[in-house]
N, C-alpha and C positions, 0 to 999 in steps of 0.2 A: 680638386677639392669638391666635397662631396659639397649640393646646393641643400639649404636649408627651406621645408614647407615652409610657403606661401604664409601658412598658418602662425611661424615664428616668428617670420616676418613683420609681420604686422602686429604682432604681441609686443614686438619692440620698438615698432614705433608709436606706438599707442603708450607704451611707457616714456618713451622719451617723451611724449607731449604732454603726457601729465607732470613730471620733472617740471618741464620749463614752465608751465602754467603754472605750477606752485611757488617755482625756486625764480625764475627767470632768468634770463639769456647773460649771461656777462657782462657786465657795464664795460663800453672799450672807452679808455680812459687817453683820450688823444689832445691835442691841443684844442680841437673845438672843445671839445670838454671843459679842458682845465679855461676857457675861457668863459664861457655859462655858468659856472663854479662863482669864478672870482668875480664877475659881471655880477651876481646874485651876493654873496658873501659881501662883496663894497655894499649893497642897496640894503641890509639888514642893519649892518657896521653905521651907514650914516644916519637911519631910522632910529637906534637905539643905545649905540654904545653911549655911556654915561659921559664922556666926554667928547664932545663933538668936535671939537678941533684935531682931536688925537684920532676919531676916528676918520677925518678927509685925510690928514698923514698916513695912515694906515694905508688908504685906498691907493692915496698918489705912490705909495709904495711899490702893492701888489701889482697894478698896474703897469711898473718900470719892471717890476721883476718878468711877470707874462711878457714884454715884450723882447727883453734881452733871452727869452729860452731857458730860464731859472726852474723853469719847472717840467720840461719836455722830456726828459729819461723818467719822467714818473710817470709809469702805464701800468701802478696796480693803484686801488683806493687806499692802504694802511699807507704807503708813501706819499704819495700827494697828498692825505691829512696830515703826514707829519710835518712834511716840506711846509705847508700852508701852517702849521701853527708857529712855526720855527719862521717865517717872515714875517708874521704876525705879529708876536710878541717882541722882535726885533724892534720896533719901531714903538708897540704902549706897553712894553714890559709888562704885559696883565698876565701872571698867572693862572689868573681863571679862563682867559679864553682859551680854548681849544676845538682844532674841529676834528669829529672823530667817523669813523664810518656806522653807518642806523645799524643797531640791532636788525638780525636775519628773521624781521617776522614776515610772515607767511601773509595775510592779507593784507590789501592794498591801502594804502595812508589815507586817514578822512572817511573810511568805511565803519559802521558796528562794531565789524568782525576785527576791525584795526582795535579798536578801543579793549574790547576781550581780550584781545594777547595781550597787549601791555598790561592790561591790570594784574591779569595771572600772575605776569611776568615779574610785578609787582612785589604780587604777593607772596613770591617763595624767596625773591632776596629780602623779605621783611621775615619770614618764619627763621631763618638763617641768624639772625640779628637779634630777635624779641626787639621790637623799637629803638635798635640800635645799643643795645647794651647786651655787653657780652658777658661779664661776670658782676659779681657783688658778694665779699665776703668778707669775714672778721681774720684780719691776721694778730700776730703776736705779739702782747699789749694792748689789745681791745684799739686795734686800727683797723678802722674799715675800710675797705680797696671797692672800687668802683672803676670795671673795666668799660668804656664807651668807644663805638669805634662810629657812631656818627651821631647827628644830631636830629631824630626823626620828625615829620611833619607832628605838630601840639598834640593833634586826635590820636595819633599811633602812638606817639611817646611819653607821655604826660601819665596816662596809667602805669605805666611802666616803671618808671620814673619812681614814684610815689608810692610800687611796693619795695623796690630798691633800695628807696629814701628809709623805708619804714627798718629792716634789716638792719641798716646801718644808724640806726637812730639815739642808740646807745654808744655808740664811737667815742672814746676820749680825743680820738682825731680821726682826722679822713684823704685820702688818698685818693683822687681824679686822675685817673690811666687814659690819657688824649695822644696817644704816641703813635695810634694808630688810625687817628679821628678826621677822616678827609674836610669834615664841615656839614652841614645842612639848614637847619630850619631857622631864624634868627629868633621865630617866637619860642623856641624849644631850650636857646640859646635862653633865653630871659626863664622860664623857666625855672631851669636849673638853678641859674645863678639866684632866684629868689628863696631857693631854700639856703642861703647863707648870710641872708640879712633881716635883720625885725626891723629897720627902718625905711624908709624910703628911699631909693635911691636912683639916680637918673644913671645906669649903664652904657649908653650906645646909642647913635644915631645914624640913621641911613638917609642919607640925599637921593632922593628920583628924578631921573633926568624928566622921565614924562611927567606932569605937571609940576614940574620945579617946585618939589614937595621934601620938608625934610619930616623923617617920622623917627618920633621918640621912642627909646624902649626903660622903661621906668621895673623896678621890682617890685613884684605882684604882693599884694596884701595878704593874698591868702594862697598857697597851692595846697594840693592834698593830702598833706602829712605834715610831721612835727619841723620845724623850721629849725635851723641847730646854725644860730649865729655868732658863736661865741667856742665853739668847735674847733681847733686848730685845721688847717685846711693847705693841703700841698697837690699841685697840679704837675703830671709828669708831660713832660715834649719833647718830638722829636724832630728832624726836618721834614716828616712826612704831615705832621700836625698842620694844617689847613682849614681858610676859610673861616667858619664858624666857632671849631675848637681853638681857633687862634683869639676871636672874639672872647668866647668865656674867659682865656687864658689872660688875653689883654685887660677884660671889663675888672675882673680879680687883682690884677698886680695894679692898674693905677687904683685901686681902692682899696689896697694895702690888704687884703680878702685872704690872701694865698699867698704861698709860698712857691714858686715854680721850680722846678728841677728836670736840669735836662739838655737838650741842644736848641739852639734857634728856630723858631718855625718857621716853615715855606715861602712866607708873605704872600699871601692872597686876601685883600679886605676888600672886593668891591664883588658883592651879590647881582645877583641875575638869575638867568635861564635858559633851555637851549631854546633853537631854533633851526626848522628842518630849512638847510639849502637847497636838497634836492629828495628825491627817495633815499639815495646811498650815505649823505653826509650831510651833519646837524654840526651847530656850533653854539657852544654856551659865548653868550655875549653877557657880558656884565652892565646890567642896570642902571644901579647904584653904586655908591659908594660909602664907608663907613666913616662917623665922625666922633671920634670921643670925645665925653664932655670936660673931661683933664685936661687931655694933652692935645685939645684940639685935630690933632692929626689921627693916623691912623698905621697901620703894621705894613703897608702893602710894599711889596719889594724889600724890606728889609726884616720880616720877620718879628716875633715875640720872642725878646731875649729873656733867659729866664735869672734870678739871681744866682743861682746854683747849677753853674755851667759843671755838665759831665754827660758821658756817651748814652747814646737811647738806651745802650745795654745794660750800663750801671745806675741808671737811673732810681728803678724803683728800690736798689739794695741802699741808695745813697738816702731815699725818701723816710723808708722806714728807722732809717738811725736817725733822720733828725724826729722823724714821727713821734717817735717812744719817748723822746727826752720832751715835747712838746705837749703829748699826752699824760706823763707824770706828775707836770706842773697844772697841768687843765686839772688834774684829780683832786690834787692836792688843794687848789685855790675851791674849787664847788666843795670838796669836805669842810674846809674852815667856813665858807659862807654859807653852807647847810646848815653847820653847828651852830652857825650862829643866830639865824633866822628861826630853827627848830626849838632854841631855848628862848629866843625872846616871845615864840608863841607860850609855852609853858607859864615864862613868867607872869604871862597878860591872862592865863587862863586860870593859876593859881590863887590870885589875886579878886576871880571874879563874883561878883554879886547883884543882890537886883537892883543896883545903880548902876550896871557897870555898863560903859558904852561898847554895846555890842560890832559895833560898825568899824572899830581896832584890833579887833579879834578877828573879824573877817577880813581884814585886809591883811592883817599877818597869816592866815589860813593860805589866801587865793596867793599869796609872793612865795611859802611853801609849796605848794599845787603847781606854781607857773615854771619855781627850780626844779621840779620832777620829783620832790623828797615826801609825798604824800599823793597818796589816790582816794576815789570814794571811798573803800573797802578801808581805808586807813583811818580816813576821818571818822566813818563812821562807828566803828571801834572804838577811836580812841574816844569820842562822843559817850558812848557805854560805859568805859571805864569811868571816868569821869563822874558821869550819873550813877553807878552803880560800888562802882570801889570807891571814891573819893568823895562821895558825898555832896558833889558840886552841881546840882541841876544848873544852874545859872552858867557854868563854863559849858557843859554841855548843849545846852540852846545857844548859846553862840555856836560852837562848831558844829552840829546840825546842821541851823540855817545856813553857815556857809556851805554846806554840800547842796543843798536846796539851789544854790545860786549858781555854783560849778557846774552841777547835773541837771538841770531842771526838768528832762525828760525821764528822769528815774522813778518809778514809782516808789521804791526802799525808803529815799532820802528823805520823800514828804512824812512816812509811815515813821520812822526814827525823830524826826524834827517833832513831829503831835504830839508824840510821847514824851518829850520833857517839857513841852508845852504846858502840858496837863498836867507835870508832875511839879509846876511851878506855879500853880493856879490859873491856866491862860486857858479853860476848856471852850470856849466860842473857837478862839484862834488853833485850838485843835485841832476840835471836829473838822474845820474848813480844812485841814492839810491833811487825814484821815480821810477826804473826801476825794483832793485831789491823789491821794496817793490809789486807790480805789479807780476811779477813771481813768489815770494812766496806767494800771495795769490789765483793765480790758480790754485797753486800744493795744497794748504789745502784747496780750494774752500772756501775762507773767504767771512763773507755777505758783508763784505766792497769793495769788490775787484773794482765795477763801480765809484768808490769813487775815488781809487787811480790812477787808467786809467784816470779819469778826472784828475785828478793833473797831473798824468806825461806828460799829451797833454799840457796844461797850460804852464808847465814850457819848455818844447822840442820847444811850437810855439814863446817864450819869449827868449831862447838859441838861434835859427834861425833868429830872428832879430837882435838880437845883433852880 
């Protein structure tokens, strides 16, 4: 055999020692090992797992299994994490625990340079996702579908959320796709679930083992977009649906919210986080535990049944037939309560004059406004006609002012309100809304703004005469 220069030589070992300074030497995965392992794994387990008696069981477990040789033919990492969660969960049935082998990053745990990969690392299963939502679209019969395959931390998903939400905001119903939703954020969880209620409601509670703390999750007063509580609403599942999507699923069905359809979820109710055992293997240990304010208990090991048991497969074809028939009835009931709200404003508006208490008028405008069947552009129009086709300055300044109250950052509104103002004899209380419609269109540089300067000189040089 021909011998290879000295020169080549040492090019490859110069290679191999870079290898192993980046990649490192093979963990040998022996019984001192697997003892360091579970020695470490018991010390985290009694530190944190949310039930402390289930987790001395756990230990006294692991412990009889390492010394009967239960785990000695496992001399690579994927089988001795699997071996170790399959004894594991034999004894606190926790779904959520598992220990798995660290991600293959390149610098050393606890270092900068550690912190830099995982973010990156981060950051491209999040670009993969948009914050965890995968589609949103209008199907057939104004159903809107909403694909989510997790639940992202608030700050990533909350924006997200909220143009999704907006998309779908016209839905005569809506469709929650969790079939593929492993679980995540629990505040992302409340979230959501706040765009389906206008009232308060107490959702979900987590118990913390660490300061024997229970924390409430109540629905938010405000998120950012139109809230649609009265929206027919059906959640699909499957046995992969986990964790957190089991939560919304749950929070929903005991507050009669949703409709589910689908197969049983996973059971996993009790939140946590990982925790590194060694360089090679981390284990999510569970925290907490979930407590609904219903049914006092909670999904874990037995899953969220849904009313409308049928395969992941058929699920969403099963969802959209009852969708459509659920969405015809939504249409039908807001046209009758439009119609009917829409002519009792008329009637009030009809009727009106300069006794007329204007403060009925605006309340029948703003219950219009709040069911979606008028905008500014509407009111104020219909404002016009009024004062201009119907002769009614007096119906007119009522519905003005209410747009004054709806918009108050609009400069239009105050410029339309002056103007029946003044065509009712009220020129002080004019000028003053000719003034504010004038400053608020400096501050937003509106292109009307020489527009409404001309009015307010008009009516200031027509105040001064008088």
């Amino acid at each position: 055999m021909k011998k290879l220069p000295d020169c080549i030589n040492k090019l490859a070992i110069l290679l191999l020692c870079i290898l192993f300074s980046q990649f490192g030497i093979a963990q040998t995965i022996d019984k001192k090992y697997h003892t360091e392992v579970i020695q470490r794994l018991n010390e985290l387990l009694e530190a944190n797992y949310v039930f402390k008696d289930v987790a001395l069981k756990t230990k006294a477990h692991l412990n009889k299994q390492l010394k009967a040789g239960a785990f000695d033919s496992k001399t690579d990492l994927s089988s001795f994490a699997e071996a170790l969660t399959k004894e594991v969960q034999s004894v606190n049935h926790d779904k959520h625990m598992r220990i798995r082998p660290t991600p293959p990053y390149e610098a050393p745990e606890n270092t900068p340079e550690r912190l830099v990969e995982e973010h990156l690392s981060r950051l491209e299963r999040g670009r993969s996702m948009v914050g965890g939502f995968k589609a949103a679209k209008k199907l057939e019969g104004n159903i809107g579908y909403l694909d989510l395959r997790e639940f992202a931390p608030l700050i990533i998903g909350a924006p997200i959320a909220d143009q999704y939400m907006n998309l779908l905001s016209t839905s005569d119903a809506i469709i929650v796709d969790l079939r593929k939703n492993g679980g995540g954020s629990p505040a992302m969880v409340q979230y959501l679930c706040s765009y389906f209620f206008d009232e308060r409601v107490h959702l979900n509670s987590l118990y913390w083992r660490q300061g024997d703390r229970t924390q409430e999750f109540w629905t938010l007063d405000e998120v950012g977009g139109k809230k649609l509580p009265n929206v027919p609403l059906f959640v699909l599942t499957s046995s992969r649906t986990f964790s957190g999507a089991e939560e919304f699923s749950y929070n929903m069905q005991t507050r009669k919210r949703a409709t589910l359809v689908g197969e049983t979820t996973g059971g996993g109710a009790n939140p946590g986080g990982g925790f590194n055992i060694n360089p090679d293997l981390t284990v999510f240990i569970p925290t907490g535990a979930a407590v609904n304010p219903v049914t006092g208990t909670n999904w874990e090991g037995v899953g969220v049944v849904p009313e409308v048991k049928t395969s992941a497969e058929d699920a969403l074809d099963k969802a959209l037939e009852l969708a459509k028939a659920e969405a015809k009835a939504h249409r039908n009931k807001r046209t009758s309560h439009g119609k009917d709200l829409l002519l009792g404003m008329v009637k009030l508006l009809n009727k009106a004059d300069a006794n007329t208490d204007q403060d009925k008028i605006v309340a029948q405008v703003k219950a219009a406004y709040k069911a979606d069947l008028v905008g500014e552009g509407d009111i104020n129009l219909l404002g016009y006609i009024y004062m201009q086709d119907f002769n009614n300055s007096f119906a007119a300044e009522a519905l003005l002012k209410s747009n004054t109250i709806l918009f108050p950052d609009s400069p239009n509104v105050y410029d339309s309100y002056a103007e029946a103002l003044i065509m009712n004899g009220k020129l002080e209380m004019g000028v003053k809304n000719f003034r504010k419609a004038v400053k608020l269109a400096e501050v937003h540089k509106d292109p009307n703004t020489d527009l409404f300067k001309e009015n307010l000189a008009k009516a200031e040089q027509k105040l001064n005469k008088d």
